[in-house]
Backbone bond lengths (Angstrom), bond angles and torsions (degrees), N, CA, C in turn:
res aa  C-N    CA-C-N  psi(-1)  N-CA   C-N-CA  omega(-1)  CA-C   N-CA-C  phi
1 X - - - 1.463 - - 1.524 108.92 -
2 X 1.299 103.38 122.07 1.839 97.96 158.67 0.871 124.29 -101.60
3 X 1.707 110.56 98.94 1.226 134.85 -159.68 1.842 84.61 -113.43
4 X 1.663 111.78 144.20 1.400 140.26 -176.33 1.457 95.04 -46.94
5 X 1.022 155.31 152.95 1.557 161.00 124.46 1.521 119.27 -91.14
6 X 1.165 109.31 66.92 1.578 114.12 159.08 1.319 143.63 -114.48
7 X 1.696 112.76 176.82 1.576 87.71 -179.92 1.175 103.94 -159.78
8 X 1.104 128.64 144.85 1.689 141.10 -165.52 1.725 107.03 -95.31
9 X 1.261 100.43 145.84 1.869 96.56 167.62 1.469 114.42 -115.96
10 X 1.347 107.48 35.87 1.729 93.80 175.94 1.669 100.77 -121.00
11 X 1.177 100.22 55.30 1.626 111.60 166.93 1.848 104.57 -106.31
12 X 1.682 108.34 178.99 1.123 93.58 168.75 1.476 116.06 -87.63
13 X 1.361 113.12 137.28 1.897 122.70 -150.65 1.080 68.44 -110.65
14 X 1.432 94.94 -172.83 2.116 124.56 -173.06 1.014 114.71 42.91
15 X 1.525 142.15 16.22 1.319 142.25 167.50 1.929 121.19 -69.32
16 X 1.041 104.97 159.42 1.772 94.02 -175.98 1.576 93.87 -86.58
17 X 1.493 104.04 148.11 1.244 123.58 -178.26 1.976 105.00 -63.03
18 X 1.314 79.57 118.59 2.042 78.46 -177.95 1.920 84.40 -97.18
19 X 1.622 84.48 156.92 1.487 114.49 163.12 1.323 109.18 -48.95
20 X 1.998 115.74 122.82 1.178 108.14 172.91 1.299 135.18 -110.98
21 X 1.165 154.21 114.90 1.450 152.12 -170.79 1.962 103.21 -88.18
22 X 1.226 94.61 155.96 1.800 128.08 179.03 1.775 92.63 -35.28
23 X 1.088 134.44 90.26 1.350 124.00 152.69 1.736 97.36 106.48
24 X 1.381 118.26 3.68 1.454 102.21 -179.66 1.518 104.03 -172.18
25 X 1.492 123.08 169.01 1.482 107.74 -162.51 1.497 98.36 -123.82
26 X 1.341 125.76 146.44 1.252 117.94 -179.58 1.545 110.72 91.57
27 X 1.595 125.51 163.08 1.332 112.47 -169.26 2.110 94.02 -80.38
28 X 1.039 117.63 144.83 1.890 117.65 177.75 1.691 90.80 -66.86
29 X 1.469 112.90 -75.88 1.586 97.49 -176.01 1.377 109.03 0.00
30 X 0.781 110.59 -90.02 2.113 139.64 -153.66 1.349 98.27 -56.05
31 X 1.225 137.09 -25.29 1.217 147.66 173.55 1.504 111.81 -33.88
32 X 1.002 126.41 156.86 1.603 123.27 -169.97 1.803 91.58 -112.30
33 X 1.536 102.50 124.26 1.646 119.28 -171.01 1.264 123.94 -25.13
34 X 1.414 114.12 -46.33 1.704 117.93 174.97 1.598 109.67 -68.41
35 X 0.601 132.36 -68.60 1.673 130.25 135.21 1.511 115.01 24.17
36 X 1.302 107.98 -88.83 1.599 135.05 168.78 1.693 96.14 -49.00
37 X 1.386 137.68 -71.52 0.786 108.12 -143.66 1.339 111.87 -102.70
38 X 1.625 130.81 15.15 0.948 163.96 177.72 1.685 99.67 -71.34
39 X 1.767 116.02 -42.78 1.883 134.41 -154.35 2.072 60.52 -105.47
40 X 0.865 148.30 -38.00 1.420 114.75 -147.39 2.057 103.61 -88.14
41 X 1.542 89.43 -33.39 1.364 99.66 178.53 1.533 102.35 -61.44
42 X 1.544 130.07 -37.38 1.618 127.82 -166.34 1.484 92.59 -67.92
43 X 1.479 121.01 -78.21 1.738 109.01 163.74 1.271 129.86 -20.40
44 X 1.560 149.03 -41.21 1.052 103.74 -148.12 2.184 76.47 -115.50
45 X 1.213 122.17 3.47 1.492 121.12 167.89 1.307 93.51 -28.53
46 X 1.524 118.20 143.12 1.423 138.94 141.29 1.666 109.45 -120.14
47 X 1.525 81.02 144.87 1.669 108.13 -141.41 1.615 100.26 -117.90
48 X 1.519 147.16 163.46 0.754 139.54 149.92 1.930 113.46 -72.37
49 X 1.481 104.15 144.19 1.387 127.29 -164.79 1.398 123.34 -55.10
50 X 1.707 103.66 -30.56 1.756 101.52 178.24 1.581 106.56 -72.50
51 X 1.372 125.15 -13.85 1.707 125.21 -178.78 1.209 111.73 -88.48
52 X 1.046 149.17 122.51 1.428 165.80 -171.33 1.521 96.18 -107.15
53 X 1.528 119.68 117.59 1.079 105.60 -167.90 2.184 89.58 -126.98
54 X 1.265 132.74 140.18 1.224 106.05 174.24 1.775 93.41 -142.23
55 X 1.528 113.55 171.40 1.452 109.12 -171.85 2.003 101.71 -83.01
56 X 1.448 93.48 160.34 1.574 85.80 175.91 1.475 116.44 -165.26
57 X 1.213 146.77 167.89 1.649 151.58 -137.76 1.349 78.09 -57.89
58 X 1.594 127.89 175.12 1.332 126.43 135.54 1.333 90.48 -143.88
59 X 1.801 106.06 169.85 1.176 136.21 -157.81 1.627 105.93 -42.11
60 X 0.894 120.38 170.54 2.073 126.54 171.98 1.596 78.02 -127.30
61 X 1.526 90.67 151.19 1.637 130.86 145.28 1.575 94.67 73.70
62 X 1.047 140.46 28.30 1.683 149.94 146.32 0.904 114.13 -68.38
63 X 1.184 122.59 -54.81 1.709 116.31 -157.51 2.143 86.05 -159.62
64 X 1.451 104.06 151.77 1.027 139.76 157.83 1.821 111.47 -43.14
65 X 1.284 116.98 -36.80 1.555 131.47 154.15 1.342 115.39 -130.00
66 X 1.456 111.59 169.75 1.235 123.02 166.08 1.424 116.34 -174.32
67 X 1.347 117.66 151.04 1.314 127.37 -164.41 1.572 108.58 -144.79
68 X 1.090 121.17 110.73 1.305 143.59 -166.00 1.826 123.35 -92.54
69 X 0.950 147.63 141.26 0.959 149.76 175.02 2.092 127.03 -161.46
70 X 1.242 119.43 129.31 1.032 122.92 -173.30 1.370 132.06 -121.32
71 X 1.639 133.85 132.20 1.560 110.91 -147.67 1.537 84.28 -140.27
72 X 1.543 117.30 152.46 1.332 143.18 152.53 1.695 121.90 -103.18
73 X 0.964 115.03 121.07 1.590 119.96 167.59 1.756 120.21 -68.81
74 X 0.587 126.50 66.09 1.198 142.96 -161.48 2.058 123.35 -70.58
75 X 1.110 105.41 85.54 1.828 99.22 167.60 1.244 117.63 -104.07
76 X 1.468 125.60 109.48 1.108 131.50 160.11 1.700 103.59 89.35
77 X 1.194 125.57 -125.04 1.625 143.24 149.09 1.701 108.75 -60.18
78 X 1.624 129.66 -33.51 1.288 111.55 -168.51 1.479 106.03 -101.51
79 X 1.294 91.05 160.95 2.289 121.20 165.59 1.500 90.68 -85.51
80 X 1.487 104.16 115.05 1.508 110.33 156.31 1.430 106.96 -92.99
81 X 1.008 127.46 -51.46 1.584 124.71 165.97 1.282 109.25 -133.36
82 X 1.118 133.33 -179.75 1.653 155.85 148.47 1.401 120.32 -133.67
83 X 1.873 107.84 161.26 1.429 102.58 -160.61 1.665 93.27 -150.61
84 X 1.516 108.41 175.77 1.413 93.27 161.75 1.532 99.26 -150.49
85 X 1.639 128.69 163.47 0.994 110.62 -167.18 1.560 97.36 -133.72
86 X 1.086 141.68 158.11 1.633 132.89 179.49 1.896 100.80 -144.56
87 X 1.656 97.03 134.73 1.652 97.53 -178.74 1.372 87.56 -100.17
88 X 1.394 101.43 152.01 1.912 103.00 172.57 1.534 90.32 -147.46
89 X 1.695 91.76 143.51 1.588 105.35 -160.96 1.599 93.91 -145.16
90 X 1.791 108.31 115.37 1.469 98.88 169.96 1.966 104.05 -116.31
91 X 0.926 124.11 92.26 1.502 120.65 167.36 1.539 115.33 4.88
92 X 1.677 114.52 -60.94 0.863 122.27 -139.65 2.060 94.44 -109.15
93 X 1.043 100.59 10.11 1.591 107.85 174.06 1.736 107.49 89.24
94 X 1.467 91.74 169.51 1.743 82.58 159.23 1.484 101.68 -159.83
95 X 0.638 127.65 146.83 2.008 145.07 -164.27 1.675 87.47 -53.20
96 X 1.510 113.15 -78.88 1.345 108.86 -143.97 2.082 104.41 -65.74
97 X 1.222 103.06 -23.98 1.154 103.51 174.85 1.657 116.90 -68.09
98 X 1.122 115.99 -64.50 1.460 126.18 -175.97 1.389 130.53 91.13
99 X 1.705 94.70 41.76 1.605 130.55 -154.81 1.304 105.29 164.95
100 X 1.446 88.08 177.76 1.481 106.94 -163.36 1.621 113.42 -108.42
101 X 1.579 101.55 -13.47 1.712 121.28 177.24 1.266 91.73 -95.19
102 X 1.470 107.67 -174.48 1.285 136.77 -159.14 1.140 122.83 -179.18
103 X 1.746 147.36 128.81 1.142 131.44 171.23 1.181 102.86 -143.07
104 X 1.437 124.46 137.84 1.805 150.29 -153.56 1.299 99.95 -145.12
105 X 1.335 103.17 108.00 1.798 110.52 171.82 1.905 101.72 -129.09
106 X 1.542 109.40 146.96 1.504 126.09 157.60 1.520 98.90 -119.13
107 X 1.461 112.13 134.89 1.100 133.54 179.53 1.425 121.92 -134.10
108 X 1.261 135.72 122.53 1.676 128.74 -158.66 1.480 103.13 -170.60
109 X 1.164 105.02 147.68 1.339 132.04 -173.89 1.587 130.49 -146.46
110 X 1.227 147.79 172.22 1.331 140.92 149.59 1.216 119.43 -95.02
111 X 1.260 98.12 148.37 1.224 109.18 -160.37 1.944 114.30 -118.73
112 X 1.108 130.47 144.69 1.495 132.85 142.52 1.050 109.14 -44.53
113 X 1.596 112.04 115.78 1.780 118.98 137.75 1.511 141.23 21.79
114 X 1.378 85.52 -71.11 1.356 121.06 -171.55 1.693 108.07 -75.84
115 X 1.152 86.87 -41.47 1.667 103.25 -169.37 1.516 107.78 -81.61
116 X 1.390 108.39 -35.37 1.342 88.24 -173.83 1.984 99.53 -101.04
117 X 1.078 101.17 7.90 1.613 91.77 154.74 2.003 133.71 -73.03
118 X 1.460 84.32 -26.05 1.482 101.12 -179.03 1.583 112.77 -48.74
119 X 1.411 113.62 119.76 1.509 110.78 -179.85 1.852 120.03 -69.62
120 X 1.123 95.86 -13.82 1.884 103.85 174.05 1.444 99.32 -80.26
121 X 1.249 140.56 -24.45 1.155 137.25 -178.95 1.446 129.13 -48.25
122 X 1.164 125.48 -12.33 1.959 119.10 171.53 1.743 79.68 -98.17
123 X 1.244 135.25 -63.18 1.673 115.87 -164.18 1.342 119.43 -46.63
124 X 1.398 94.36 -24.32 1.842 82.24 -168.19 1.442 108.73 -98.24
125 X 1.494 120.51 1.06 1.549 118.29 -179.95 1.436 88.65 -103.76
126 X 1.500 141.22 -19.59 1.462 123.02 158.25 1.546 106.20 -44.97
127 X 1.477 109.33 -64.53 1.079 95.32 -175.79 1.376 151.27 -86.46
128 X 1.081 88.62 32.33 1.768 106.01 167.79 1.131 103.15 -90.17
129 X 1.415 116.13 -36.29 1.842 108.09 -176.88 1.461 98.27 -75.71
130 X 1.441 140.18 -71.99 1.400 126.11 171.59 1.593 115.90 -2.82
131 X 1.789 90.31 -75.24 1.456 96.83 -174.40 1.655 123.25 -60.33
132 X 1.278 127.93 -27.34 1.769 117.65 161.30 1.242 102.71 -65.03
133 X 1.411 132.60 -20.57 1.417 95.35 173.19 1.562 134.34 -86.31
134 X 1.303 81.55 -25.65 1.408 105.46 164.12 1.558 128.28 -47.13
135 X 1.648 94.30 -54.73 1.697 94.44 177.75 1.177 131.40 -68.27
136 X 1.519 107.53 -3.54 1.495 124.39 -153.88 1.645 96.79 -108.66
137 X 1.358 105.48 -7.81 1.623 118.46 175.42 1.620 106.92 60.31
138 X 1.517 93.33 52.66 1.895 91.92 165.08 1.296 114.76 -132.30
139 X 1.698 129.86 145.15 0.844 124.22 -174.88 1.380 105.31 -118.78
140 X 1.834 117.08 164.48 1.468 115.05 -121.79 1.787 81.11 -171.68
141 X 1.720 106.60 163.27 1.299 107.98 -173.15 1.283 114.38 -151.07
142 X 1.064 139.79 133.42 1.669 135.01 175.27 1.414 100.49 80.25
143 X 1.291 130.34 45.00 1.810 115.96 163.69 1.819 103.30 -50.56
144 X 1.534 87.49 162.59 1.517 118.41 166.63 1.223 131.59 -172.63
145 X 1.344 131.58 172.65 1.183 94.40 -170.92 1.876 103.76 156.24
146 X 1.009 116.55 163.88 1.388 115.34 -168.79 1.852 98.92 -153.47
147 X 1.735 105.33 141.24 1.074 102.75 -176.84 1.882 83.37 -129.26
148 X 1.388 107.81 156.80 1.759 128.77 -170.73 1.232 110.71 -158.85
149 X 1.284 112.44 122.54 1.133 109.28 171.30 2.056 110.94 -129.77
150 X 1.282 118.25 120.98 0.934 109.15 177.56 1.910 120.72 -115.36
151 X 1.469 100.53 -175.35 1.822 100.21 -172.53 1.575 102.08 -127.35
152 X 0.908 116.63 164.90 1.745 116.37 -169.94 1.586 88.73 -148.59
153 X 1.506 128.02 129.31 1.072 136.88 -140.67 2.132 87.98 -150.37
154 X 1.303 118.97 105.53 1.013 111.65 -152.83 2.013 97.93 -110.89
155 X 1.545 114.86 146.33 1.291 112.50 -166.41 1.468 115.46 -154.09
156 X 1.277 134.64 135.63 1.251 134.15 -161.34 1.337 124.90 95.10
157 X 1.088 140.67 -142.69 1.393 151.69 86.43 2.096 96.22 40.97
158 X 0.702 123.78 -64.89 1.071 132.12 162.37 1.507 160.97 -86.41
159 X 1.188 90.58 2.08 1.402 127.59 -178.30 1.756 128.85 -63.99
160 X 1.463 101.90 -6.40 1.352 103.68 164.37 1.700 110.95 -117.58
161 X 1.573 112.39 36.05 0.897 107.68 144.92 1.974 137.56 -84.05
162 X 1.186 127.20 176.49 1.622 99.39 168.56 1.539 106.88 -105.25
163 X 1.473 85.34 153.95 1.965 80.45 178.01 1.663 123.01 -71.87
164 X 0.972 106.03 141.69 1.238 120.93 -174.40 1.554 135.70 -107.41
165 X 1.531 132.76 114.68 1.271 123.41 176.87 2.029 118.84 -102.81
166 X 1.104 90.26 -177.01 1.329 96.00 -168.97 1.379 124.23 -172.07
167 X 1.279 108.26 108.00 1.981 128.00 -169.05 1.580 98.38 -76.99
168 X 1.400 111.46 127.75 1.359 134.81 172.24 1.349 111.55 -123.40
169 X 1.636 117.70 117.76 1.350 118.05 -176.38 1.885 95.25 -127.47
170 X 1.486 97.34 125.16 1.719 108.42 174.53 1.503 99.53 -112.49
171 X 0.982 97.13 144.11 2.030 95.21 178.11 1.940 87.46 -160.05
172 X 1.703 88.36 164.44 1.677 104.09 155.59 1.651 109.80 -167.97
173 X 1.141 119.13 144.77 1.299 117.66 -160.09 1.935 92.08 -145.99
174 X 1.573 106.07 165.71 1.382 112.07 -178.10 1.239 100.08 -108.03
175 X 1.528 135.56 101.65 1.158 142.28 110.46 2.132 123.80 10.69
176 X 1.378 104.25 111.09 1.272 91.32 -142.21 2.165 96.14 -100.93
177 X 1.200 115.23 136.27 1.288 109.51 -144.88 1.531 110.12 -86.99
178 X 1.301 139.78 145.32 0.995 135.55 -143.80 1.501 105.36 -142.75
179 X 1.389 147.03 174.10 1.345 160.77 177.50 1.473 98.82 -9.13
180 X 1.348 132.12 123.02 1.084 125.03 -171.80 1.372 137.69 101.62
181 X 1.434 108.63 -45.73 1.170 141.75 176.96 1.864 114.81 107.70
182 X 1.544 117.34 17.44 1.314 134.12 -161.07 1.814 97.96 -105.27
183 X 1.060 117.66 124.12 1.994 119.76 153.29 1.636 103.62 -48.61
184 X 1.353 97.36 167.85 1.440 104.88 166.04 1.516 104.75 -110.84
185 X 1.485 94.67 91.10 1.380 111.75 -177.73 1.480 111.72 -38.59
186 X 1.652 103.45 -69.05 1.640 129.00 178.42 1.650 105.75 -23.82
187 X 1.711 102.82 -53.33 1.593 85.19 -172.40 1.558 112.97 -82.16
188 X 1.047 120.89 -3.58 1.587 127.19 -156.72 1.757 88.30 -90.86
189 X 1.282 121.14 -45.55 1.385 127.90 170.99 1.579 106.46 -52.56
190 X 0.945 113.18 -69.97 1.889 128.59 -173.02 1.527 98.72 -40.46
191 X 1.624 113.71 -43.33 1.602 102.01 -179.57 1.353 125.07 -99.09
192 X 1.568 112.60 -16.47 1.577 112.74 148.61 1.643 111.31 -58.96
193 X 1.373 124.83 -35.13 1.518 117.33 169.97 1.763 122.44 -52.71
194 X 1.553 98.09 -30.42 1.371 112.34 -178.32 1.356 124.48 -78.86
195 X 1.405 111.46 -13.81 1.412 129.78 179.15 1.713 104.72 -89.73
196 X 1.285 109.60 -42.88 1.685 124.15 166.09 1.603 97.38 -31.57
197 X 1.362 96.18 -89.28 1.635 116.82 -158.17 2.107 104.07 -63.47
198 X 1.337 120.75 -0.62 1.352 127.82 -179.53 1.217 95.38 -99.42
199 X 1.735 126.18 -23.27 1.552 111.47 -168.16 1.925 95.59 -107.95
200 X 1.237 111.56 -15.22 1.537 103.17 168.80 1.451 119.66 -94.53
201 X 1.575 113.80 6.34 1.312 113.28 154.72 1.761 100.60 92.57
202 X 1.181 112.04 15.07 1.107 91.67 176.19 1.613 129.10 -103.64
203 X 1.151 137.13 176.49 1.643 127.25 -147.81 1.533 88.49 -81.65
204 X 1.822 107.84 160.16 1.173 111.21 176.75 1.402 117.60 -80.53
205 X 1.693 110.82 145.93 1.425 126.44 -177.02 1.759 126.02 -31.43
206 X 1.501 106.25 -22.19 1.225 122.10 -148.71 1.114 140.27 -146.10
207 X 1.266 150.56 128.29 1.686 113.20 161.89 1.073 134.53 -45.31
208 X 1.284 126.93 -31.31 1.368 137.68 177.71 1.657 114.54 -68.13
209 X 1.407 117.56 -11.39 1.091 117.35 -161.72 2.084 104.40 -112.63
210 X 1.583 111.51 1.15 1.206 126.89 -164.25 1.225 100.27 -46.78
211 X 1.586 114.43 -40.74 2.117 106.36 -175.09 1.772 111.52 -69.68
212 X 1.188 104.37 -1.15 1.614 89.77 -178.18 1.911 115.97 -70.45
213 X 1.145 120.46 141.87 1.036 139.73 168.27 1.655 127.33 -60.06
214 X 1.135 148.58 92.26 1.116 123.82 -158.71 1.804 116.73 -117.56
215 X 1.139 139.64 166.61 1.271 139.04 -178.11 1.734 96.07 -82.23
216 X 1.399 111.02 118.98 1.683 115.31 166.23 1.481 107.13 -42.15
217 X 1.577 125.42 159.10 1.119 139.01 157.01 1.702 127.47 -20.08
218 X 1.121 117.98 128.88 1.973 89.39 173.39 0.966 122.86 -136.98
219 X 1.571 97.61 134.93 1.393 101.04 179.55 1.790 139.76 2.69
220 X 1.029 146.50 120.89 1.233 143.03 167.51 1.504 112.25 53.26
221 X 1.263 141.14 47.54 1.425 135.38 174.10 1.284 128.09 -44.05
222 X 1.733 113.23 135.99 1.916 90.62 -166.29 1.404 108.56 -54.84
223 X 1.505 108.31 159.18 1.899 96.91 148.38 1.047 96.54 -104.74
224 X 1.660 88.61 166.39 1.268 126.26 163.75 1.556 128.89 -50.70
């Protein structure tokens, strides 16, 4: 899968490297319950079918936990986009967050020409992430986040390729904690999924979802 590989630094840094396991750091047992059931809610999410979503490394020395996950948009043989998503969980809080959760996503795609020339283009892919969270009716604290979009202009040796751009959206926001002391991971996933399938252009999930805006088709999508 080419799933995004990124990583944010506004976790808690300078921490000693804890022991890491397949999708989470530290033994899960031992994990403190909201925690656990926070990784149980990301598992048992059901997702719409073109996203391939599977567990995967996440960052060391952020947070005291972490729980990782990585997704492809998927038509047919091609990657319309990929993403990655990381839970970060400090027990004991952390200032810049303003909580004890955490959520770290890279999100990227290719893009049209045209499209990614458009100067409204980083506001309005902010606000697609705003807006899934929004629609999904969850509330959330401390966004941030950076949207980039660049062009690769190919020459020589290479020169009968076409040039190519490509929208990169990094964000992380606090997940706001609920019965237990746990987010509702499930939905926080479902609308980072919705931002996936809004930045690979594909039609919305729903009737309910008919006003969403979406990125046209693009050009040449990797395959698989």
């Amino acid at each position: 899968m080419a799933a995004a590989q990124g990583r944010r630094s506004d976790g808690a840094g300078g921490m000693d490297e804890p022991k890491e396991t397949e999708g989470g750091v530290g033994h899960e047992e031992a994990a403190p319950p909201p925690f656990r059931a926070a990784v149980e809610a990301l598992r048992a999410a059901r997702l719409r079918p073109q996203i391939v979503v599977e567990p995967t490394r996440p960052p060391q020395r952020l947070a005291p936990y972490a729980y990782a996950l990585e997704a492809t948009v998927v038509d047919g043989d091609q990657d319309l986009a990929d993403g990655r998503l990381v839970l970060l969980h400090d027990p004991a809080g952390h200032e810049a967050w303003r909580g004890t959760f955490r959520l770290v996503t890279l999100v990227r795609a290719e893009l049209e020409p045209e499209m990614a020339a458009d100067p409204l283009l980083p506001e309005v892919c902010w606000s697609w992430l705003t807006g899934a969270l929004q629609a999904r009716g969850l509330t959330y604290g401390e966004p941030s986040g950076t949207v980039t979009r660049a062009s690769s202009h190919y020459f020589g040796g290479l020169a009968t390729r076409p040039s190519a751009s490509q929208i990169e959206i990094r964000a992380s926001w606090t997940p706001r904690e609920g019965l237990g002391g746990a987010p509702d991971t499930a939905a926080h996933l479902a609308a980072w999924c919705d931002l996936l399938a809004q930045v690979a252009g594909l039609p919305p999930a729903g009737p309910g979802d008919a006003s969403v805006v979406t990125l046209p088709q693009r050009r040449g999508p990797q395959s698989r």
